[in-house]
N, C-alpha and C positions, 0 to 999 in steps of 0.2 A: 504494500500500500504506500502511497507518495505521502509523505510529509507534507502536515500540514491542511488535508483534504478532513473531512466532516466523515466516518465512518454511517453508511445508510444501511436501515435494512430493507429485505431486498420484496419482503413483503409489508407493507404499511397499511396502517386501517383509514377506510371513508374518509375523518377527518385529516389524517394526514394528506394525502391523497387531493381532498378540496382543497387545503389552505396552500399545496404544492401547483392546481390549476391555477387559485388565484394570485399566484406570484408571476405565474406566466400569463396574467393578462388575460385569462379563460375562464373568465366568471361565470357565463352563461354554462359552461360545462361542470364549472364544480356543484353552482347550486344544481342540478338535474344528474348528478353521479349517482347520489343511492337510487333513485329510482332507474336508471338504464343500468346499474349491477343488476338491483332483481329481476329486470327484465331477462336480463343476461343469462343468468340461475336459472328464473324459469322456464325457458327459450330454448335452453342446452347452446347460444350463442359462442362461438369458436373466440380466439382472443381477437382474432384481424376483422370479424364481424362485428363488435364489441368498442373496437379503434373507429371502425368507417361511421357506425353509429355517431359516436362521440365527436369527429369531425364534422359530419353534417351537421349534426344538433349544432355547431356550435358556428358552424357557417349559415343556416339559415337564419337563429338571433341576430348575430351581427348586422347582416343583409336589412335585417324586421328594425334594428334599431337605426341605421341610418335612413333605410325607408323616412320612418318618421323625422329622425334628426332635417331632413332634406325638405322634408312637408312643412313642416311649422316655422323654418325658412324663409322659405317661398311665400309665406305671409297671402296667402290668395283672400279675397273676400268674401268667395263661395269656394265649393269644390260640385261642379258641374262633369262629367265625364262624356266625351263624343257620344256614345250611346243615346245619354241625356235629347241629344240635336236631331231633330228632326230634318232630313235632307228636303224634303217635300214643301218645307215652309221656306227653304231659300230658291230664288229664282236662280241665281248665278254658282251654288257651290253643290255640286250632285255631290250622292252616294260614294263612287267611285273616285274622287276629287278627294275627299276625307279618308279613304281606306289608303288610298294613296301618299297623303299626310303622316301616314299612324306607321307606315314601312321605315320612317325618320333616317334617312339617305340622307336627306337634305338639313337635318341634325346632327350625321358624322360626317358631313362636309362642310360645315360651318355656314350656311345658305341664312340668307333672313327673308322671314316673309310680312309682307304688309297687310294687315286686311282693312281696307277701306271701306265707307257706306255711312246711311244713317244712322241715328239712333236704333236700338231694337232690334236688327237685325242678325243679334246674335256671331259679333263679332268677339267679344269680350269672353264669351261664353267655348268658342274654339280655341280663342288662346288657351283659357285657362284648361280644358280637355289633351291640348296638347300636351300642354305643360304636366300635369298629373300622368299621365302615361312617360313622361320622360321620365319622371322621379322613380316610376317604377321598373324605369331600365337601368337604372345607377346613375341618373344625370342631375348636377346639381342646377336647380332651380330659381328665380328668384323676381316676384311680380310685383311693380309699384305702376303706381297711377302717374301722372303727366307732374301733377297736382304738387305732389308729394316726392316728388325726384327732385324738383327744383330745389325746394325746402331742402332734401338731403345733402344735396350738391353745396348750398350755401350755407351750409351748418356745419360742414365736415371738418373743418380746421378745430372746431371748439369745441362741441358736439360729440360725447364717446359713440353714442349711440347709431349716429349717422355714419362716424366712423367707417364701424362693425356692419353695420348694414352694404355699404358703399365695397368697402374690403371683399363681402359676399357676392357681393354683384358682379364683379371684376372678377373674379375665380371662376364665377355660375357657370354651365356648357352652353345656360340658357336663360339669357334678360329676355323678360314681356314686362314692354310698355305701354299699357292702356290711356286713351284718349289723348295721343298725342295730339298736338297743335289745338287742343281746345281753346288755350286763350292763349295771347301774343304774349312773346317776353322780350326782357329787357336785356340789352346789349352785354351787358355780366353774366345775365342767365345763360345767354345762347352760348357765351364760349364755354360756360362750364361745362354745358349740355355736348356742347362738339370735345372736348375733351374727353368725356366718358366714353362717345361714339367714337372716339380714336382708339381710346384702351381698348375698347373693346374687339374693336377690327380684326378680324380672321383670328378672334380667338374663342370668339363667343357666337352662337346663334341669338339673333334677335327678333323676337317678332313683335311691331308694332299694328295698334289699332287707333285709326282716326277719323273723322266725317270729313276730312280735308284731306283732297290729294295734294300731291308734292307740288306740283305747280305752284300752291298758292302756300309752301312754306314759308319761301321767303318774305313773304309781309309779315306774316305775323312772327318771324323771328326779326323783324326790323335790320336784318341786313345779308344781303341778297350774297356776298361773297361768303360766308359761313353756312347759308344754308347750303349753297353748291358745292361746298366741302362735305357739307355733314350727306346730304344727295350721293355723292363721288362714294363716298366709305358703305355705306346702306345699301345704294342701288348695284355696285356693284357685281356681287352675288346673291340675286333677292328675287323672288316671285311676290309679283303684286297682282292680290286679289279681289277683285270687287264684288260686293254684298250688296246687294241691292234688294227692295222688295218691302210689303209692310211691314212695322212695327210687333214683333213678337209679345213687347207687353200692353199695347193698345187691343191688340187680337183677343188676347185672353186676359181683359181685364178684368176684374171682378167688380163687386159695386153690394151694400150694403142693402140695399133695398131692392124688393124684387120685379 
């Protein structure tokens, strides 16, 4: 024996055994050990049946708690799933259009897509479907409004929180931007805003939703040579889709009285 080393024995009970997974960082395995022993005992489970067992257990927790870690993230404001979308209620985006989507090629090629239209149209509603199916491929996530980017964007110096939030974004495989160009900003705003769109450039997928095509950026970012940057980095590698059609929540409004 080498001097110096810890003498083990060569069989150790349960508790030893746990407190030895969770030193190697395999908590999801220690706490679930007595129970996959007796399974083991009862089973007549070989040793290498036993091992594969305990590795999967301990690969699909992990998997189950970044799932979540990635979800609560991503900060969504609903959780709506493609399923959820009925194709039949959009004039411009079929069945096939979405299935097509959900093959996410154009997610490991770093592709951004636009979806354009009016209100209701259930544009909000694909991103976030998108977006949820990315988290449950390994992709990290991360959804803010037009509204509330800006805020971020001008808080980050001082701000932990915007920080941490911004920090995530910039890592994400996947920023959605809801209601882009709702309202005009101001000449500070737009360059922060083109800075993030540079970080972000062929590293991140982005998908932005707005009632305003690109044409008519440039006014409401009040300067027409930043929007054609920020156009230049976006359009780049990007499918822009137009949604067109009634109001999905004027359709199925409800109403208190009958």
């Amino acid at each position: 024996m080498l001097r110096g080393t810890r003498r083990r024995t060569t069989i150790g009970t349960t508790e030893v055994l746990q407190a030895q997974f969770k030193q190697f960082r395999m908590t999801e395995t220690a706490q679930a050990l007595p129970s996959f022993l007796r399974e083991a005992e009862q089973q007549s489970w070989t040793y290498q049946e036993l091992l594969v067992a305990l590795c999967n257990h301990e690969e699909q927790r992990r998997e189950e708690k970044t799932r979540l870690k990635y979800l609560k993230w991503a900060q969504f404001p609903f959780e709506k799933s493609l399923e959820d979308f009925d194709p039949k209620e959009s004039v411009s985006l079929s069945k096939r259009q979405i299935d097509q989507l959900k093959e996410y090629d154009w997610l490991d090629q770093m592709f951004n897509l636009v979806l354009l239209g009016p209100p209701g149209v259930g544009k909000t509603h694909i991103a976030i479907g998108l977006g949820l199916e990315a988290i449950e491929r390994g992709k990290q996530v991360t959804f803010v409004s037009m509204g509330e980017l800006i805020s971020l964007l001008k808080t980050e110096g001082y701000v932990r929180k915007s920080a941490i939030r911004l920090k995530r974004m910039r890592e994400a495989d996947l920023v959605i931007i809801d209601d882009m160009m709702f309202m005009a900003m101001e000449t500070n705003e737009a360059n922060l805003f083109f800075q993030l769109i540079s970080d972000l450039y062929e590293k991140s997928s982005i998908i932005l939703t707005s009632n305003k095509g690109p044409d008519s950026w440039g006014k409401m970012l009040g300067d027409q040579g930043i929007a054609t940057a920020i156009l230049d980095r976006l359009l780049h590698r990007c499918e822009v889709i137009h949604m067109d059609g009634e109001s999905h929540r004027m359709k199925h409004r409800e109403t208190i009285f009958e």
